[in-house]
C-alpha positions as CSV (number, residue, x, y, z in Angstrom):
1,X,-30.0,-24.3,3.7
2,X,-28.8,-22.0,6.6
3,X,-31.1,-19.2,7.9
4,X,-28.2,-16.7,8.1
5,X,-27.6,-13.8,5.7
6,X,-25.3,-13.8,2.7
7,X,-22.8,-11.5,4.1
8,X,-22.6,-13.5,7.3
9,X,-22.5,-17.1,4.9
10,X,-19.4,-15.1,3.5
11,X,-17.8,-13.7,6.9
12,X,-18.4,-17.8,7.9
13,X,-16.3,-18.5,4.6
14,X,-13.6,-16.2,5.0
15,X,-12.7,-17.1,8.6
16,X,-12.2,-20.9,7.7
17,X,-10.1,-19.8,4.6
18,X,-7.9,-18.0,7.8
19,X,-8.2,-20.8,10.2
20,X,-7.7,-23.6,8.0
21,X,-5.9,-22.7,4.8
22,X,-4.0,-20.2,6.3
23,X,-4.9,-17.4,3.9
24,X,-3.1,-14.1,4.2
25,X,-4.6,-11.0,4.6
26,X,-4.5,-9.7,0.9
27,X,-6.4,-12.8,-0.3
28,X,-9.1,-12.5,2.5
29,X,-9.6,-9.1,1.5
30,X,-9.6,-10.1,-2.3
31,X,-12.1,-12.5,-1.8
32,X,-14.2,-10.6,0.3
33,X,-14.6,-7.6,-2.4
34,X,-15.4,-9.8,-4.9
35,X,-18.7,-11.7,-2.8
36,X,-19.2,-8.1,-1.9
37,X,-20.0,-7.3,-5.6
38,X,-21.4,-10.9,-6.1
39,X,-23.8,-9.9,-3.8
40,X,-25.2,-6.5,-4.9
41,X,-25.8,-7.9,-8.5
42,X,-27.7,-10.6,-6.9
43,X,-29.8,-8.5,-4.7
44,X,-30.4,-6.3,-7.2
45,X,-31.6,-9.5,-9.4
46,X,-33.8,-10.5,-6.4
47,X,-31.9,-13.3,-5.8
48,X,-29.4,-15.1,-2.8
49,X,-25.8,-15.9,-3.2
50,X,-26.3,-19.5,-1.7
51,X,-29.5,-20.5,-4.5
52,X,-27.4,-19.2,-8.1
53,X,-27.5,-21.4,-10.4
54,X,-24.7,-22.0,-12.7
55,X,-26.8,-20.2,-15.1
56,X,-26.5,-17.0,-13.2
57,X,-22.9,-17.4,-12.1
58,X,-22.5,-17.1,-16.0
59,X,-24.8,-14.3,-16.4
60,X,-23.1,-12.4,-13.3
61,X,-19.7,-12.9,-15.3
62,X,-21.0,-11.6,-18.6
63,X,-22.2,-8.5,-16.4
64,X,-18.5,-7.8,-15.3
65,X,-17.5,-8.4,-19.0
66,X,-20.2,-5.7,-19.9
67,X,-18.3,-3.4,-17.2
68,X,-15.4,-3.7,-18.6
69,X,-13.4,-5.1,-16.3
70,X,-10.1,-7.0,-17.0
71,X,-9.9,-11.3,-17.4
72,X,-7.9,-11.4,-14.3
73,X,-10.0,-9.6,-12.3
74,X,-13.1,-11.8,-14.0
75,X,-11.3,-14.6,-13.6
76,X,-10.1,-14.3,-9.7
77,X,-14.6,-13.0,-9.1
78,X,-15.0,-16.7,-10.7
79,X,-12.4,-18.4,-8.3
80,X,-13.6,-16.4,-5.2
81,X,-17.4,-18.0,-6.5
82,X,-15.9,-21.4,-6.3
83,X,-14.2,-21.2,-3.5
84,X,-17.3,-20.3,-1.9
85,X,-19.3,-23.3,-3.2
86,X,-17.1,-25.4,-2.4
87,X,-16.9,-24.8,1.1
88,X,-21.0,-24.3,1.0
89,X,-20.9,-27.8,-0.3
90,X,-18.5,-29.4,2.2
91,X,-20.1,-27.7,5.3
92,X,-23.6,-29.1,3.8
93,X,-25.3,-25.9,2.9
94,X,-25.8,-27.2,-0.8
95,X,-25.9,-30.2,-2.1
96,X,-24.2,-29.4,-5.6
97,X,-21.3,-26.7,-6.6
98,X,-22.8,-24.6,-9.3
99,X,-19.7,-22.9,-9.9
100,X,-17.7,-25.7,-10.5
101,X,-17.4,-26.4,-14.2
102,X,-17.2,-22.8,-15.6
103,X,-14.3,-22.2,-17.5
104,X,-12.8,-18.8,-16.8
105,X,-12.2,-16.1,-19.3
106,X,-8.2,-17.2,-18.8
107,X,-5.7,-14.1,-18.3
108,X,-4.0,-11.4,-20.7
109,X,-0.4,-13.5,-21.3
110,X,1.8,-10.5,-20.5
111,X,5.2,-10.8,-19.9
112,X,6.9,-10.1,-16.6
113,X,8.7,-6.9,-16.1
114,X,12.2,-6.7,-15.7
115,X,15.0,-4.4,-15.5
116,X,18.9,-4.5,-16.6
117,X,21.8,-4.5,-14.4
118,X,22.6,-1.3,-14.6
119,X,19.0,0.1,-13.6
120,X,19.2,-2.1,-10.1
121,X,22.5,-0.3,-9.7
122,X,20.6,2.8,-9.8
123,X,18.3,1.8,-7.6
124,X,20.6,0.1,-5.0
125,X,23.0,3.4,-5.4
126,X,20.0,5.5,-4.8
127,X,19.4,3.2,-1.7
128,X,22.4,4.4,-0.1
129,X,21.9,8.0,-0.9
130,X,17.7,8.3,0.2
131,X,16.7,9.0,3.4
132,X,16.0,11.3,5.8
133,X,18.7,10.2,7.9
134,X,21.5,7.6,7.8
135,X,18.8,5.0,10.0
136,X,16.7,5.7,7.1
137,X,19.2,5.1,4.3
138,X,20.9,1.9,5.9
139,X,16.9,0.4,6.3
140,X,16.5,1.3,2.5
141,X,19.7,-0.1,1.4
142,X,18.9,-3.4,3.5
143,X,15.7,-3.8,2.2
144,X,16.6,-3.4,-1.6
145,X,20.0,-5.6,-1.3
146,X,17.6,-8.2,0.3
147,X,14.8,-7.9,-2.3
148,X,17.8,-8.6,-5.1
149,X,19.2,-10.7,-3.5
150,X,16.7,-13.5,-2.2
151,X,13.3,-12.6,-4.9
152,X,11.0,-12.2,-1.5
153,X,7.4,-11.8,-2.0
154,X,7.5,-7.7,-0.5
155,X,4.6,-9.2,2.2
156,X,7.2,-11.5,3.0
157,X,10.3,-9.0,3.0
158,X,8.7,-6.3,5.3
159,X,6.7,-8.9,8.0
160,X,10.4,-10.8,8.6
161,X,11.0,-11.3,12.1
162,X,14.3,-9.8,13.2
163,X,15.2,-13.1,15.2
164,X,15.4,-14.8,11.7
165,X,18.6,-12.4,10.8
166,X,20.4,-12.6,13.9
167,X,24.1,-14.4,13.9
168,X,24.9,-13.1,10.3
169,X,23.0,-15.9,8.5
170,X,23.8,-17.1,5.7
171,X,20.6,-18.3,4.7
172,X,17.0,-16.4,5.6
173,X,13.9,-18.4,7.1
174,X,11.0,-17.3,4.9
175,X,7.4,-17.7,6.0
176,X,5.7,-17.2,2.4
177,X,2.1,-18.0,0.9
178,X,0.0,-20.9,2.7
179,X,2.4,-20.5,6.1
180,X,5.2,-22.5,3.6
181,X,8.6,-21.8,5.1
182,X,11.6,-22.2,2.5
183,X,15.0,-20.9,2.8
184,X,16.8,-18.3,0.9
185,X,20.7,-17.6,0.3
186,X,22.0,-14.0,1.1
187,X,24.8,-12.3,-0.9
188,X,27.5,-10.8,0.5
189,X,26.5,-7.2,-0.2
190,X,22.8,-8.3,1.3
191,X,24.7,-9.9,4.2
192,X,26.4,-6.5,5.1
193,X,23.7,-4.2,4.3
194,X,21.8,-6.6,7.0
195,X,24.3,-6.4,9.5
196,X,24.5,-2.4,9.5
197,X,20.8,-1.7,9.4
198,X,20.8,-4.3,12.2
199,X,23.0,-2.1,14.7
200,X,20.9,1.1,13.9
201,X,17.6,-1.0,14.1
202,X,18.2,-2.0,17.4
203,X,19.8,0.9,18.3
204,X,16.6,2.9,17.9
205,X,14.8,0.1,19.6
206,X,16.8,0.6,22.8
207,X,16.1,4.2,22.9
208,X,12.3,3.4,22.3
209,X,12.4,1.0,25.4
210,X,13.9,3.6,27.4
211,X,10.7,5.9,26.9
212,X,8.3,3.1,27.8
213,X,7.6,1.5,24.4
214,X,7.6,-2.3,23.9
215,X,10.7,-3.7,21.3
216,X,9.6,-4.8,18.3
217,X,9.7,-8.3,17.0
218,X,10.0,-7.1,13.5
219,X,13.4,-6.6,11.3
220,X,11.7,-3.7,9.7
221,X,9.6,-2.0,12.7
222,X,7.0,0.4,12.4
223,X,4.4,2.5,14.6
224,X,1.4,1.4,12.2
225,X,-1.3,-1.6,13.0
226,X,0.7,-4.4,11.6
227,X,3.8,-3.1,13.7
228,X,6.1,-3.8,10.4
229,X,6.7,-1.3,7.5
230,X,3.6,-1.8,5.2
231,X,3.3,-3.2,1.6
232,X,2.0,0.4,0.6
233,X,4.9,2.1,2.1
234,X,7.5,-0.2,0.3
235,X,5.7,0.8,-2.5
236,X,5.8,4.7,-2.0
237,X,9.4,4.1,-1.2
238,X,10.4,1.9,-4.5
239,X,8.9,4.7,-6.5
240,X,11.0,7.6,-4.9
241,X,14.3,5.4,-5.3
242,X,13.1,4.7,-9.1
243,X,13.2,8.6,-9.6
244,X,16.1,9.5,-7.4
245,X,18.1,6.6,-9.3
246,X,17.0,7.8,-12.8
247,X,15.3,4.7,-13.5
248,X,11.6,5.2,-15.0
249,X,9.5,4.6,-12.2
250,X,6.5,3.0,-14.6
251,X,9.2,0.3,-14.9
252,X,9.6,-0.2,-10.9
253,X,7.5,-1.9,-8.3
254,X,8.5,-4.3,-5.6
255,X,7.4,-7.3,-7.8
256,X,9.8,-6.1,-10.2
257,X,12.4,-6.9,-8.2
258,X,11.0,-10.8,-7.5
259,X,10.8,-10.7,-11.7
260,X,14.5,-9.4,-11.8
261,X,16.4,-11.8,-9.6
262,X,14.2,-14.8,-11.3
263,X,15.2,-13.4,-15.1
264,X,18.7,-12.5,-13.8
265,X,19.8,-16.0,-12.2
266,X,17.9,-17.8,-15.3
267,X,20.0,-15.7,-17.9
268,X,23.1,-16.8,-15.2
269,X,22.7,-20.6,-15.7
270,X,20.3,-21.4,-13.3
271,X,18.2,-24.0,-12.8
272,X,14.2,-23.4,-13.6
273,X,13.7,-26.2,-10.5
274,X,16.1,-24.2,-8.3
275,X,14.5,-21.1,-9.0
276,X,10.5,-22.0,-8.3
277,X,12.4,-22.9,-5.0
278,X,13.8,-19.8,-3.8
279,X,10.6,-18.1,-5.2
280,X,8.2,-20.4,-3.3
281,X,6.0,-21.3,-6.4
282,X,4.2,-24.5,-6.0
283,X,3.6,-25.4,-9.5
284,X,6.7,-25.0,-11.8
285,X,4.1,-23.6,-14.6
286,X,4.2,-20.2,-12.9
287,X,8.3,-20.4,-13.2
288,X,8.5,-20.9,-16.6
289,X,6.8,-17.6,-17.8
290,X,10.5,-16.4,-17.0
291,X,12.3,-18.7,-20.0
292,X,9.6,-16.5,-22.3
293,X,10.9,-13.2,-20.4
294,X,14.2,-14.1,-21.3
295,X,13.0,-15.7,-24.9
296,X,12.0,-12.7,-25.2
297,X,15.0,-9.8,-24.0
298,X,17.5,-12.4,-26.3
299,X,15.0,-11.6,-29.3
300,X,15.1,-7.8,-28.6
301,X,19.1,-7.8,-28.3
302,X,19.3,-9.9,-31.6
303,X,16.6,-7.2,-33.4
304,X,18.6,-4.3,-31.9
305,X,21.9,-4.9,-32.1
306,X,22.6,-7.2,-35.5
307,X,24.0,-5.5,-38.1
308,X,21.7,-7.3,-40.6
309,X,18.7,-6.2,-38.8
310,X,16.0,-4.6,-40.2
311,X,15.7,-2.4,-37.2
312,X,18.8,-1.5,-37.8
313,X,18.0,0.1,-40.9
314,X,17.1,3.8,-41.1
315,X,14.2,5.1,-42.3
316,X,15.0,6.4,-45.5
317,X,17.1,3.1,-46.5
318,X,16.2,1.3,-49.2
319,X,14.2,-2.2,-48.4
C-alpha cells in the first residue's frame, strides 16, 4: 500500500483518467466531488479510502440514501468508487476491488424532454431577434440552427474550432466524449446561419488583432479561461431565448435541444442506428430511450385528441 494521502491517491487517479482515457473536464470534476465526499465520511469513520471494505462502500451508500440524495447521483458516487479501485488494483495498490460487485441503486426512468416544432421556431425566431447587437444576434442564431440541426453535446457545440467550419462544409468534424470524432450533416438554414456569423466572427477578430490581442482558434470566441463561450453561458443564453420566444423556460435547456433533433428525426423515419451515430452514443441502449419519448408523445396525441377519449370528456359528463 502507498504511503501517500487519500487526496493525493485521488489527484494520482484523476490525472491518469485525463492522460489515458481522455476524460473531459466535467467528468474529472464529477469524480473528484464525489471522492471528495467519500473521503470526509471516511475520515470521520476513522477510516482510509484505499482499506474500505465492500462492507463500508455499502454502508457509505446507505449514508447518501439517508441524506437524501437522488439514485443518479448515488449511483455515479458508486461508479466514481469503482473507478477508483480499479485503477488502485491495476497500479498494485490493492490486491482486490471491493467495489466491484455492488449493484447500484439504478436510475429514476424519466423520459427525455422534448419540445414541438413550433416552440424551436420560437426559439430560433427569438435567435434572430436577441442580442445586444447584430454580432450578437447572428452568434445566437448560429449556435441554435447548429444545435437543431446536428444534436451536439453543448461542450461539443461551444469548444468547435473555427477551422472545422471553414469552406462552407457540408458536414461538421466533431470532437465528442472519449476524444471520438464523428461527423455531422448541416442543414441549409445551419449552413447559412454559419456562414454570416462567420464574416462577423472574424470580423471582430481582425479588429482584436489590430489592438494587440492574439486570434482565436475558436468558432465561438470568448475572453474567459477556456477562450470559447462556456457551457454556463449557453445555458444563461437558452434560458433568455426560452422567455423572449414565449416558450416555458422549465421546458428549455441545451440538452433539450440534443433530445429534440433525436425525437424529431425518429418521428421523421429515421433510423435508431443512424441516430446513436450522429449523437455519438456508444451503446445503442442509450438511443432507444427516444422510441419511448415518442411511444410516449403518440399516446398523449391519441388521449388528447380522439373523439372517443375519455380525456375528452368534460367533467360533468356522464361516465
Amino acid at each position: 500500500m502507498p504511503d501517500i494521502s487519500d487526496r493525493r491517491m485521488i489527484a494520482t487517479f484523476l490525472d491518469a483518467q485525463a492522460a489515458e482515457l481522455g476524460a473531459s473536464e466535467n467528468t474529472l470534476m464529477a469524480y473528484g466531488r464525489d471522492l471528495a465526499d467519500v473521503v470526509d465520511w471516511t475520515e470521520s469513520k476513522g477510516h482510509a479510502l484505499l482499506d474500505l471494505s465492500r462492507n463500508e462502500i455499502e454502508a457509505y451508500l446507505i449514508h447518501c440514501e439517508a441524506q437524501g440524495l437522488a439514485k443518479s447521483t448515488r449511483a455515479r458516487r458508486l461508479s466514481a468508487l469503482k473507478q477508483f479501485f480499479r485503477f488502485a488494483f491495476e497500479e498494485g495498490w490493492r490486491s482486490d476491488n471491493p467495489a466491484l460487485l455492488i449493484k447500484g441503486p439504478g436510475r429514476d426512468k424519466r423520459l427525455p424532454k422534448t419540445l414541438d416544432i413550433e416552440d424551436v421556431d420560437r426559439l430560433l425566431d427569438a435567435a434572430r431577434h436577441t442580442g445586444r447587437n447584430e454580432a450578437d444576434r447572428l452568434r445566437n442564431t448560429c449556435l441554435m440552427e447548429l444545435l437543431y440541426a446536428t444534436g451536439m453535446r453543448v461542450s461539443e457545440l461551444v469548444s468547435l474550432p473555427v477551422s472545422a467550419a471553414r469552406g462552407d462544409p457540408r458536414m461538421l468534424l466533431v470532437l465528442g466524449k472519449g476524444s471520438k470524432e464523428r461527423m455531422v450533416p448541416l442543414s441549409p438554414d445551419a449552413r447559412t446561419a454559419l456562414a454570416d456569423w462567420l464574416k462577423a466572427r472574424d470580423a471582430a477578430e481582425d479588429a482584436a488583432e489590430t489592438k494587440g490581442h492574439p486570434p482565436s482558434r475558436f468558432l465561438f470566441p470568448s475572453h474567459g479561461k477556456s477562450g470559447y463561450l462556456t457551457r454556463h453561458r449557453f445555458y444563461a443564453l437558452i434560458k433568455e431565448l426560452a422567455v423572449a420566444g414565449g416558450v416555458s423556460p422549465a421546458k428549455v435547456t441545451p440538452h433539450t435541444l440534443r433530445h429534440v433533433f433525436a425525437t424529431h428525426l425518429l418521428a421523421n423515419g429515421a433510423d435508431l442506428r443512424a441516430i446513436q451515430t450522429l449523437l455519438g452514443h456508444a451503446d445503442i441502449a442509450t438511443t432507444e430511450i427516444y422510441t419511448h419519448v415518442l411511444d410516449e408523445r403518440l399516446r398523449d396525441l391519441v388521449l388528447d385528441h380522439h373523439p372517443l377519449s375519455e380525456q375528452r370528456k368534460a367533467p360533468d359528463d356522464p361516465a
